[in-house]
Biotite code that builds the C-alpha atoms (Angstrom):
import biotite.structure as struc

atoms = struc.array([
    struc.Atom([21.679, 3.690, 15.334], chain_id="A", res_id=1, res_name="UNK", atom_name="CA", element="C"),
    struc.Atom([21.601, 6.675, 13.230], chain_id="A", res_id=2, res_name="UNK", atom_name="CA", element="C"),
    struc.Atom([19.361, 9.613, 12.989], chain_id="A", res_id=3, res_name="UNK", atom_name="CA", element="C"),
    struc.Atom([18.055, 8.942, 9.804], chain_id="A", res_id=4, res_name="UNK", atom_name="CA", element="C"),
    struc.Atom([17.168, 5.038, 11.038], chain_id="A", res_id=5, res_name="UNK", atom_name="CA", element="C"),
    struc.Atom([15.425, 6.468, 13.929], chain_id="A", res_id=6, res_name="UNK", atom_name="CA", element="C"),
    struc.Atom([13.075, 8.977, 11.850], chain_id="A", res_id=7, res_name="UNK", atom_name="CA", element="C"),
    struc.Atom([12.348, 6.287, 9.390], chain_id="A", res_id=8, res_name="UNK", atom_name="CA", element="C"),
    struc.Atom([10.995, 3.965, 12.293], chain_id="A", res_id=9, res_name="UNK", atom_name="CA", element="C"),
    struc.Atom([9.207, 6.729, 13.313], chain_id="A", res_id=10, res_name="UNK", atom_name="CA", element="C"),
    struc.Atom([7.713, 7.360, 9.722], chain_id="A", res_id=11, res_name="UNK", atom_name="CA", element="C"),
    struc.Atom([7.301, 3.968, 9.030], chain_id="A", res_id=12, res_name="UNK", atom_name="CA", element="C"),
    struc.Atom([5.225, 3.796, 12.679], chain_id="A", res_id=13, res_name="UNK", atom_name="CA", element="C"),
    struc.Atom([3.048, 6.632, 12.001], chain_id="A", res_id=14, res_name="UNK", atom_name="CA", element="C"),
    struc.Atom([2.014, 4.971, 8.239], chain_id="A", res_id=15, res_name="UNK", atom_name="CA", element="C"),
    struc.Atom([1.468, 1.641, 10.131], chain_id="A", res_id=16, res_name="UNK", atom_name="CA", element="C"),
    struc.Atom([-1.145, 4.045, 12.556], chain_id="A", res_id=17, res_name="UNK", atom_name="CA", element="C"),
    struc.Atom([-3.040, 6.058, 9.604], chain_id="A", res_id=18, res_name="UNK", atom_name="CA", element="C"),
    struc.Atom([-3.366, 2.481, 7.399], chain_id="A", res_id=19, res_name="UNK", atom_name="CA", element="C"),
    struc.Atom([-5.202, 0.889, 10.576], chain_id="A", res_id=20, res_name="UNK", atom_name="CA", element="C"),
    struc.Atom([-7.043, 3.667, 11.124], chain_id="A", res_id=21, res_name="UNK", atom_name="CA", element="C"),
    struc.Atom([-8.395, 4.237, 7.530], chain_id="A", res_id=22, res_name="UNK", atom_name="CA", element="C"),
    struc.Atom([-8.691, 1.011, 7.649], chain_id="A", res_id=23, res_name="UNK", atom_name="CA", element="C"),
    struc.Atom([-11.443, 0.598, 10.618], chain_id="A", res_id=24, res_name="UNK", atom_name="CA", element="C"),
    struc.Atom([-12.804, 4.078, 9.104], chain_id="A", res_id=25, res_name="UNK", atom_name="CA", element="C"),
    struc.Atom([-13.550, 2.786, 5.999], chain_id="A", res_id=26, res_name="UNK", atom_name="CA", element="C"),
    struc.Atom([-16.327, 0.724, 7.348], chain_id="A", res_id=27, res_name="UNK", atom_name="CA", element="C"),
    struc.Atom([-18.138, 3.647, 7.375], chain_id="A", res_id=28, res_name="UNK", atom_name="CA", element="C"),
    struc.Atom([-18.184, 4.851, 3.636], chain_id="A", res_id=29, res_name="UNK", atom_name="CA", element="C"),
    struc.Atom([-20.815, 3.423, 1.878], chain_id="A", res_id=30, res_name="UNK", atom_name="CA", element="C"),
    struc.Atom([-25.108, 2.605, 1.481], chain_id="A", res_id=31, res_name="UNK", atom_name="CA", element="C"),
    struc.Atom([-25.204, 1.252, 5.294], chain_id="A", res_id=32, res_name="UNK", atom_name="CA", element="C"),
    struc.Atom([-22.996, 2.856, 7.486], chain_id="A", res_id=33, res_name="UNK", atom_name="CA", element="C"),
    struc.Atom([-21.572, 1.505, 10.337], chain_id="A", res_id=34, res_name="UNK", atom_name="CA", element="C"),
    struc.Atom([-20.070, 3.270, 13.294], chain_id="A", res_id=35, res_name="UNK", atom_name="CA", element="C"),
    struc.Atom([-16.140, 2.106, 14.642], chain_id="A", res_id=36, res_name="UNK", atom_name="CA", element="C"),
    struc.Atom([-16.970, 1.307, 17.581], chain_id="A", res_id=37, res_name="UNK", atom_name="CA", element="C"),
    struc.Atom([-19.290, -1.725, 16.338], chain_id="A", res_id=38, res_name="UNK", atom_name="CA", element="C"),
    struc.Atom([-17.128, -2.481, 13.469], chain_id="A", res_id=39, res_name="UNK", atom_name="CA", element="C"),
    struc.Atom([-13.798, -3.183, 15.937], chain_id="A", res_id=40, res_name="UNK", atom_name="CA", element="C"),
    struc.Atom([-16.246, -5.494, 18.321], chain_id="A", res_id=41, res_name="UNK", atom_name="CA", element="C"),
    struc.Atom([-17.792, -7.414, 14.389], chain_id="A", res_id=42, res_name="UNK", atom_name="CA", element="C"),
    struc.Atom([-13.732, -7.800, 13.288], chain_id="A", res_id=43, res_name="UNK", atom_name="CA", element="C"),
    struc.Atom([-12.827, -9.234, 16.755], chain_id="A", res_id=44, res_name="UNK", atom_name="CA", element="C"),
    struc.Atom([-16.293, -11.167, 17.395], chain_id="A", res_id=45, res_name="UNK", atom_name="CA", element="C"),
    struc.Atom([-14.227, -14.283, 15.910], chain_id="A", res_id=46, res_name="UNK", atom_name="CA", element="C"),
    struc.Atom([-11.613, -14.452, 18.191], chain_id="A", res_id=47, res_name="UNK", atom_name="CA", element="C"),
    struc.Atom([-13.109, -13.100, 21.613], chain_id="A", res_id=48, res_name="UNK", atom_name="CA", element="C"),
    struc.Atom([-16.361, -14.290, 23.379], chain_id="A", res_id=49, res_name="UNK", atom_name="CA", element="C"),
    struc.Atom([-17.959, -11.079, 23.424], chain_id="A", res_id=50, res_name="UNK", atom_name="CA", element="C"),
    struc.Atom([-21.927, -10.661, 23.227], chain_id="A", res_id=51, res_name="UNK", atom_name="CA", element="C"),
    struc.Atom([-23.672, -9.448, 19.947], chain_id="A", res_id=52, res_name="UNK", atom_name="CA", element="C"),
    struc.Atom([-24.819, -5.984, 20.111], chain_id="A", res_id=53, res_name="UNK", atom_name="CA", element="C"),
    struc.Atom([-24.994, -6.146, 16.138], chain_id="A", res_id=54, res_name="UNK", atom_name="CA", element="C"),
    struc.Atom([-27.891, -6.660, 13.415], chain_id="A", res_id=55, res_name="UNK", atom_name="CA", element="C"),
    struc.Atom([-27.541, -9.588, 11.172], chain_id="A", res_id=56, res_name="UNK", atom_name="CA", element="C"),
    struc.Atom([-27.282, -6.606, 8.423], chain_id="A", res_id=57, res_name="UNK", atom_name="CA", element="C"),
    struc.Atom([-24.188, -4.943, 10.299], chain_id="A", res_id=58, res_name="UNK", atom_name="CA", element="C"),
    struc.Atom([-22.312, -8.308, 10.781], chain_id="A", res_id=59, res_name="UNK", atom_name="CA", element="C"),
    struc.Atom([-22.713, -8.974, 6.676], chain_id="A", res_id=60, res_name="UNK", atom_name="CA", element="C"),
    struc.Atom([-21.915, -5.615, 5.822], chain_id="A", res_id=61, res_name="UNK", atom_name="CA", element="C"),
    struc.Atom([-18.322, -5.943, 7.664], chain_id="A", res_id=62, res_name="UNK", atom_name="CA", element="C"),
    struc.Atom([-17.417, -9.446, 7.576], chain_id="A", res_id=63, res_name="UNK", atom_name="CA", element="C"),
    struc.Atom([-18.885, -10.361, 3.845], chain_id="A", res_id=64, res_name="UNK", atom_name="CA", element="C"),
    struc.Atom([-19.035, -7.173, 1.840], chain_id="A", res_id=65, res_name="UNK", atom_name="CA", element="C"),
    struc.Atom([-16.462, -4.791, 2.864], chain_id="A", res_id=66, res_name="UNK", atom_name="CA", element="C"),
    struc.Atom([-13.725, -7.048, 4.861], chain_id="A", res_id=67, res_name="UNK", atom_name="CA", element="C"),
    struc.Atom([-12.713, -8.726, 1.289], chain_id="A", res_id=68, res_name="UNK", atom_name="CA", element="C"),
    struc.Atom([-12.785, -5.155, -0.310], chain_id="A", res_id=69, res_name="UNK", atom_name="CA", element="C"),
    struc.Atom([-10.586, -3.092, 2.156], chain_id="A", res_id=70, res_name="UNK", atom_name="CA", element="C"),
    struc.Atom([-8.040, -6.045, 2.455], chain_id="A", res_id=71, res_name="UNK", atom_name="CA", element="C"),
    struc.Atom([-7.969, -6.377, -1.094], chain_id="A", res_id=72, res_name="UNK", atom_name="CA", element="C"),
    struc.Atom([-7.355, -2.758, -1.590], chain_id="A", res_id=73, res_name="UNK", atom_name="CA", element="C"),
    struc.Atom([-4.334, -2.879, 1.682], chain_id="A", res_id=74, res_name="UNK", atom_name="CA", element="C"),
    struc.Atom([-2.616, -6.019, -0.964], chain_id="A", res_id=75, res_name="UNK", atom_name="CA", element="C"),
    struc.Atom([-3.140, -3.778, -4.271], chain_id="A", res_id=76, res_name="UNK", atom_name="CA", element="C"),
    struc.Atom([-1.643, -1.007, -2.630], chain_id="A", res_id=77, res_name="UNK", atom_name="CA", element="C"),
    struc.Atom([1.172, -3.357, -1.723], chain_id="A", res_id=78, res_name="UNK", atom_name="CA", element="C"),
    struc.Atom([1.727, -4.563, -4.317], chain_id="A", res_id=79, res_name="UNK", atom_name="CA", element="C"),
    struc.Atom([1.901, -1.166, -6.545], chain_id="A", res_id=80, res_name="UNK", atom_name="CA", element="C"),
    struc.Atom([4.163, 0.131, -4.625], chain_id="A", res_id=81, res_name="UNK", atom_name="CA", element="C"),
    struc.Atom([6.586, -3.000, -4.190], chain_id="A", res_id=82, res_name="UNK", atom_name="CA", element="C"),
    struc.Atom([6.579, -2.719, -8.425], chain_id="A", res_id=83, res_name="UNK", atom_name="CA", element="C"),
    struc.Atom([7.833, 1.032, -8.206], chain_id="A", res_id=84, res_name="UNK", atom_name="CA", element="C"),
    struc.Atom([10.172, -0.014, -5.907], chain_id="A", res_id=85, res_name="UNK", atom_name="CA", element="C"),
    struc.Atom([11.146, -2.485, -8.262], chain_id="A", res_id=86, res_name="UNK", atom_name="CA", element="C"),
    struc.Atom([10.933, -0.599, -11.678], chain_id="A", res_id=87, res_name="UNK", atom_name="CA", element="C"),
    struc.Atom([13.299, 2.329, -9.561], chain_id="A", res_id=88, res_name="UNK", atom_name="CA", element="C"),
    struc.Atom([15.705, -0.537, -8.178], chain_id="A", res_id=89, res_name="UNK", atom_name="CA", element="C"),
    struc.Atom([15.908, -2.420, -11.934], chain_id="A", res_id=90, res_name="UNK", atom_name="CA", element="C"),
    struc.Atom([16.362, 0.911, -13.806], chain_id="A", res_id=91, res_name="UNK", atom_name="CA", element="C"),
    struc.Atom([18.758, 2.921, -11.343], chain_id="A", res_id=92, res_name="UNK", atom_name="CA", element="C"),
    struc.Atom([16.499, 5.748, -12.110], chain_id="A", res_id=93, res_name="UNK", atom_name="CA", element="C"),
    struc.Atom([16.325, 8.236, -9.527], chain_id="A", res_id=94, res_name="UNK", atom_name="CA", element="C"),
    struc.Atom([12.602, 9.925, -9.270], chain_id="A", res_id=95, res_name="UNK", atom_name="CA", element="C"),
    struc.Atom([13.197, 12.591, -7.168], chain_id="A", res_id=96, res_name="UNK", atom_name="CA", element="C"),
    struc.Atom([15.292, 15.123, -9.854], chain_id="A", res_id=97, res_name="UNK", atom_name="CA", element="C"),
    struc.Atom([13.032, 17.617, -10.633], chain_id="A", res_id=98, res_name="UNK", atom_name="CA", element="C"),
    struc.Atom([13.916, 17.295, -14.714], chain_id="A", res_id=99, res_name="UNK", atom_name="CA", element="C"),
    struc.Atom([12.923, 13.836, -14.306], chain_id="A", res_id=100, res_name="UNK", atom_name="CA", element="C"),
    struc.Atom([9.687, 13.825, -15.594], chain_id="A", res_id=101, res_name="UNK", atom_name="CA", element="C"),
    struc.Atom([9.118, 9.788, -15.850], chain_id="A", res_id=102, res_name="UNK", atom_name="CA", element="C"),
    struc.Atom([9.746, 7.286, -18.795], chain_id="A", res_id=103, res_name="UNK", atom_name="CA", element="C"),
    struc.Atom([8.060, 5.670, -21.482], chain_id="A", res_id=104, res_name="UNK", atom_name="CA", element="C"),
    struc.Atom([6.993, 1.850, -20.891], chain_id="A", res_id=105, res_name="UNK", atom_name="CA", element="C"),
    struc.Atom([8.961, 1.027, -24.106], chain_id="A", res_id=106, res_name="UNK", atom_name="CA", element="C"),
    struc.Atom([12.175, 3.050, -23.639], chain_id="A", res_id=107, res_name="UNK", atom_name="CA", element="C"),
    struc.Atom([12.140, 1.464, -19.662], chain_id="A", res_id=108, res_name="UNK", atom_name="CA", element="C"),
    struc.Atom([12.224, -1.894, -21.210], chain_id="A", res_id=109, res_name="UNK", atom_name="CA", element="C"),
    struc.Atom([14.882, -1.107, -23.715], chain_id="A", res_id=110, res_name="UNK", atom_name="CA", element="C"),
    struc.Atom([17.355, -0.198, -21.432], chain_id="A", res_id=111, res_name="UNK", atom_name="CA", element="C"),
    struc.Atom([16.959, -2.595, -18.849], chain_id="A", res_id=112, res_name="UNK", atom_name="CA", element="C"),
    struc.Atom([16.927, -5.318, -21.865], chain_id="A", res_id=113, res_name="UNK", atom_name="CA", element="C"),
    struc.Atom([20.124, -3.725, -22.871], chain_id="A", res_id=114, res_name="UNK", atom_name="CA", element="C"),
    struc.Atom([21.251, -3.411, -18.997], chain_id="A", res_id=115, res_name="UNK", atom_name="CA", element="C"),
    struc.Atom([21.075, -6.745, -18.140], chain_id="A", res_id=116, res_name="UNK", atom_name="CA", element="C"),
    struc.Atom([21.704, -8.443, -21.429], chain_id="A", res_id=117, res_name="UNK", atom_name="CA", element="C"),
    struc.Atom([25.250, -6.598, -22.278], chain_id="A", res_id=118, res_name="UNK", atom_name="CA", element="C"),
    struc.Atom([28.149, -5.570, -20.367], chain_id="A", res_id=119, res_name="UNK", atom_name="CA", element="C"),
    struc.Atom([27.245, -1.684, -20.077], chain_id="A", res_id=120, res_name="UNK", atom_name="CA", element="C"),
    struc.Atom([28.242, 0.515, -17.358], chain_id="A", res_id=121, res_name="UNK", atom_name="CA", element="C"),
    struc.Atom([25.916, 0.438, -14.519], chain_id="A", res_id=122, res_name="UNK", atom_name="CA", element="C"),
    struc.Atom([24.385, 3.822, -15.843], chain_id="A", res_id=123, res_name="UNK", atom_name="CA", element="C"),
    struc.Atom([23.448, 4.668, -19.187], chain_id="A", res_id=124, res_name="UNK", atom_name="CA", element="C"),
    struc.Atom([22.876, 8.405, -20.476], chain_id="A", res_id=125, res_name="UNK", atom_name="CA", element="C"),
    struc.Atom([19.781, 9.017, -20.219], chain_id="A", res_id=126, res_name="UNK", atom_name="CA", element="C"),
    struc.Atom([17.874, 12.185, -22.142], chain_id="A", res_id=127, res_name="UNK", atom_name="CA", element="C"),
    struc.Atom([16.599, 14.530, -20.004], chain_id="A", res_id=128, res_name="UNK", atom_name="CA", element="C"),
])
């Protein structure tokens, strides 16, 4: 195992830690308010007999207002970047160059028209 593999396990780790804790945070933003500690026992009230220290207006607040909202936010952050990843895979376009400054929607569908339709080298000029 290489050092880079090792760091990006450790990266990848330390993302996987700050999502699932912004992601019992969040419970907190908002009209009502309510505190970690009560959100965790709410989330795992479902799967563990454990006894109900909640208001009827906590457990709605988690499980029916802001559950659906946070996990659909996790899956449209997914999602956006899986499509970057994709859009830099499909265009061979590397994003970090500094004179890089992004492409047009048009032009990026041009050339990976032309890319995939044609036999053209794997990289095409492109204007910087």
């Amino acid at each position: 195992m290489s050092k880079t593999e090792h760091t990006g396990g450790r990266v990848l780790l330390a993302l996987g830690v700050l999502l699932a804790a912004l992601f019992v945070l969040s419970f907190r933003l908002g009209r009502y308010g309510v505190d970690a500690g009560t959100t965790c026992r709410i989330l795992l009230s479902p799967l563990l007999p454990l006894e109900q220290t909640w208001t009827g207006n906590e457990y709605t607040a988690v499980l029916n207002i802001r559950l659906p909202r946070i996990v659909l936010a996790c899956l449209v952050g997914c999602c956006l970047s899986s499509a970057g990843a994709a859009y830099q895979g499909v265009s061979r376009l590397s994003f970090h160059r500094r004179r890089n400054r992004g492409s047009s929607p048009a032009a990026m569908a041009g050339r990976i028209r032309a890319t995939s339709a044609s036999r053209v080298p794997d990289r095409l000029p492109m204007s910087q």
